[in-house]
C-alpha positions, -999 to +999 in steps of 0.1 A: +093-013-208+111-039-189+115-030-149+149-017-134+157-026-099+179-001-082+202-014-057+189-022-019+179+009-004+165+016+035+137+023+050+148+026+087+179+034+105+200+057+075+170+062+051+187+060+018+156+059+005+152+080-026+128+085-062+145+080-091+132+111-123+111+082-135+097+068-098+085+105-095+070+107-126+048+080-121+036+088-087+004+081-082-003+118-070-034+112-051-056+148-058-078+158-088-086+190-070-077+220-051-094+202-020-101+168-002-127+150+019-138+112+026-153+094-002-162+064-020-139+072-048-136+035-060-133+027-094-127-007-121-091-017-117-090-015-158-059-013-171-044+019-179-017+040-195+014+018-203+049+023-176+023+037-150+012+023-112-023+017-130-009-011-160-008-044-138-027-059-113-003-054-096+029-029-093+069-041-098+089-012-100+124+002-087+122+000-053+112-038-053+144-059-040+146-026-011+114-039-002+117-069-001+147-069+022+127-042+046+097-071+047+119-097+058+137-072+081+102-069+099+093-106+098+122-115+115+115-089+144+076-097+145+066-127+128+032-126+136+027-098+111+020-126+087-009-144+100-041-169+083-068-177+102-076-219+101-104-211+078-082-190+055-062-216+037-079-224+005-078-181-001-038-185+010-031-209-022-063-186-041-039-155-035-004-178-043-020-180-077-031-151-085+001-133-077+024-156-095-002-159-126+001-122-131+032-115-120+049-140-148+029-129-172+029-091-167+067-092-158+079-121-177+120-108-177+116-110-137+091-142-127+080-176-146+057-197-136+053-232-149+023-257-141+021-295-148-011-303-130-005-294-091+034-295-099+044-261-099+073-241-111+081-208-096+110-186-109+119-152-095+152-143-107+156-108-090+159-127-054+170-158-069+143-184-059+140-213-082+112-233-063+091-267-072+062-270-051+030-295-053+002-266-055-022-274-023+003-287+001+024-264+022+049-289+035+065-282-002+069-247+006+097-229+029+068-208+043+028-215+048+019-203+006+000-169+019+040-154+036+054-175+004+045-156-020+037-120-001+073-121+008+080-115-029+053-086-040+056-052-030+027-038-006+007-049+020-019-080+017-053-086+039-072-109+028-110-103+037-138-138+042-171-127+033-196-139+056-231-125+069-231-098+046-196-080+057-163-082+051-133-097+077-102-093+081-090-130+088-055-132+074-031-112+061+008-097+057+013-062+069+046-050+073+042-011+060+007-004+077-001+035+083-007+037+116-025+003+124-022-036+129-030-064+114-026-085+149-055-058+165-077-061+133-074-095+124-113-112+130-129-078+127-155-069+104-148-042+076-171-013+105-148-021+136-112-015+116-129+016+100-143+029+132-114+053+140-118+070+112-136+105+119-173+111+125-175+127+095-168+099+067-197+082+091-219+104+089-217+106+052-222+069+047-190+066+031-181+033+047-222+018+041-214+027+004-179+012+003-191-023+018-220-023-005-196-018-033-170-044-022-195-069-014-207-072-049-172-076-063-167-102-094-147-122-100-124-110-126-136-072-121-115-058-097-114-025-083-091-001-069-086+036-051-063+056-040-058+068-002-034+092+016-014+105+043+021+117+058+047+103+070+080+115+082+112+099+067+110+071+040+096+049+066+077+020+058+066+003+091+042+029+110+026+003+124+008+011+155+027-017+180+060+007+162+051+042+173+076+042+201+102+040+168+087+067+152+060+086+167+082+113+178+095+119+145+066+141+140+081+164+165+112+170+146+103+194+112+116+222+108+116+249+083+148+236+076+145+201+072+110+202+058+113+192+022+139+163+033+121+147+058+084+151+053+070+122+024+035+121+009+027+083+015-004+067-011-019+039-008-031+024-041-057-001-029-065-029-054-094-050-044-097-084-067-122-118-056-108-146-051-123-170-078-113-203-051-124-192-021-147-162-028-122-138+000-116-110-013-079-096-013-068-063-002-040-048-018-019-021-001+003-010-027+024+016-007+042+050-024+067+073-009+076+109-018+096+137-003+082+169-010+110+181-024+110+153-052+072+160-053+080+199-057+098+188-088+064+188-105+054+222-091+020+219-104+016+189-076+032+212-051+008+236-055-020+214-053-006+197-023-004+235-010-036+242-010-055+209+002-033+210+033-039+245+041-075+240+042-078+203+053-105+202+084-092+197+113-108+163+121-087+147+091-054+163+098-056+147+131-069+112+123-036+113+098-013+126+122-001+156+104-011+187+131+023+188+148+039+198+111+013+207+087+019+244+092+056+236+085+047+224+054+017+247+039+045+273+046+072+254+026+046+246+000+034+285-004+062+294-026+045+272-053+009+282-053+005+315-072-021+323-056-008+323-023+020+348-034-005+369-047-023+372-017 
């Protein structure tokens, strides 16, 4: 089914933000149980049920030119949230082809590419770019090819070199981050920029496992999870050097306001190698909800209910939710049976 762009919407300032009946019912609700803690939980990137987040590499849907416009809204306030590392530039044009390879042919009504030799057609017709470019040299680009091409793809894109047996984070485009930044991470290993995350997920070898896995990566055989948290209003930048802009949002639900402005915010991570350069790419494919569109499936209400309510402590702080979470397990109550039961 061909993809229908809605209109510019915002993600700062007068949030119009908001889920069509068809963005909600393909939201990839992040819990297959009653309860949550750290895992692994990666799994093959196979393709899966036709219309939903899991059919392409990579995920167009309606919110795509509002996007868009909020990435180059952030670029022009902080351009260094694009950023390649000298040593990065073979995995900039690796990740260049990849998107525009799958993009034309997974959303062919939207984006066409055409290649004769290193003389490259690329056609994106919902932000009107008709661009010829000699594939390898990034004087015939408007941008160096890794911001090219990220400026037109929904999500967030680090792209990891592997070297002495980890992963680092040596260039990237992050413009809706949860809560971190790509200029603090960039040169650390896959440990350091997991290091704030609680003692816990450590101590279960979580992260040991997850490098392991990612190490080992094929080409062709990518692999993708999903991750979690909160955030209040639409809002797409949370990035760390932003918290002044937003930070004390958290402060500001109420039992009245609640359902508006609190969103359940997943991350559907999509890890594919780099068949040029042998990086591996790190896709942050970012989801919004309010939980009053998520209450229109009350079976995820419910869910949600009870996973808040008994979330430890450790991981309701690490996400930022303990100003709030009460606010919400209260608003989410009416949903879960078993809590009117009680």
């Amino acid at each position: 089914m061909p993809v229908v762009m809605k209109p510019v919407e915002t993600y700062r300032d007068d949030f119009t933000f908001s889920n069509s009946p068809q963005a909600i019912a393909r939201f990839p609700f992040p819990f297959a149980e009653d309860s949550y803690m750290y895992s692994v939980n990666i799994e093959p990137a196979t393709p899966r049920e036709p219309g939903s987040v899991f059919e392409h590499w990579f995920d167009i849907d309606e919110h795509y030119l509002s996007e868009m416009a909020e990435r180059a809204c952030v670029l022009e306030r902080d351009p260094q949230r694009c950023l390649v590392m000298p040593h990065m530039a073979q995995a900039a044009w690796d990740t260049l082809e990849m998107l525009m390879e799958h993009l034309a042919a997974d959303y062919p009504e939207h984006f066409t590419l055409e290649r004769d030799g290193d003389q490259w057609l690329w056609i994106n017709r919902p932000l009107g770019i008709e661009q010829r470019f000699t594939f390898g040299d990034a004087g015939t680009l408007p941008f160096e090819p890794l911001e090219y091409i990220t400026r037109q793809a929904q999500g967030d894109f680090a792209v990891l070199d592997q070297r002495d047996g980890d992963l680092f984070m040596d260039a990237g485009m992050v413009t809706c981050p949860a809560d971190w930044s790509i200029k603090f991470d960039a040169g650390m290993s896959f440990k350091q920029w997991h290091a704030p995350v609680p003692g816990v997920a450590h101590q279960l070898g979580v992260f040991d496992r997850a490098l392991k896995y990612l190490l080992n990566i094929q080409v062709g055989q990518p692999v993708r999870r999903l991750n979690w948290t909160m955030t209040i209003n639409p809002r797409l930048d949370t990035a760390s050097e932003t918290f002044h802009e937003w930070g004390h949002e958290r402060g500001l639900v109420t039992p009245q306001n609640v359902a508006r402005l609190v969103h359940l915010r997943v991350e559907l991570q999509f890890m594919p190698r780099l068949p040029r350069s042998n990086a591996l790419l790190f896709g942050i494919r970012t989801y919004l909800i309010s939980l009053e569109e998520l209450a229109t499936n009350p079976a995820w209400a419910c869910r949600l209910h009870r996973v808040l309510r008994d979330l430890p402590d450790e991981i309701a702080d690490y996400k930022g939710l303990t100003r709030y979470r009460q606010t919400v397990v209260d608003w989410l109550r009416q949903f879960d049976p078993q809590a009117q039961a009680a």
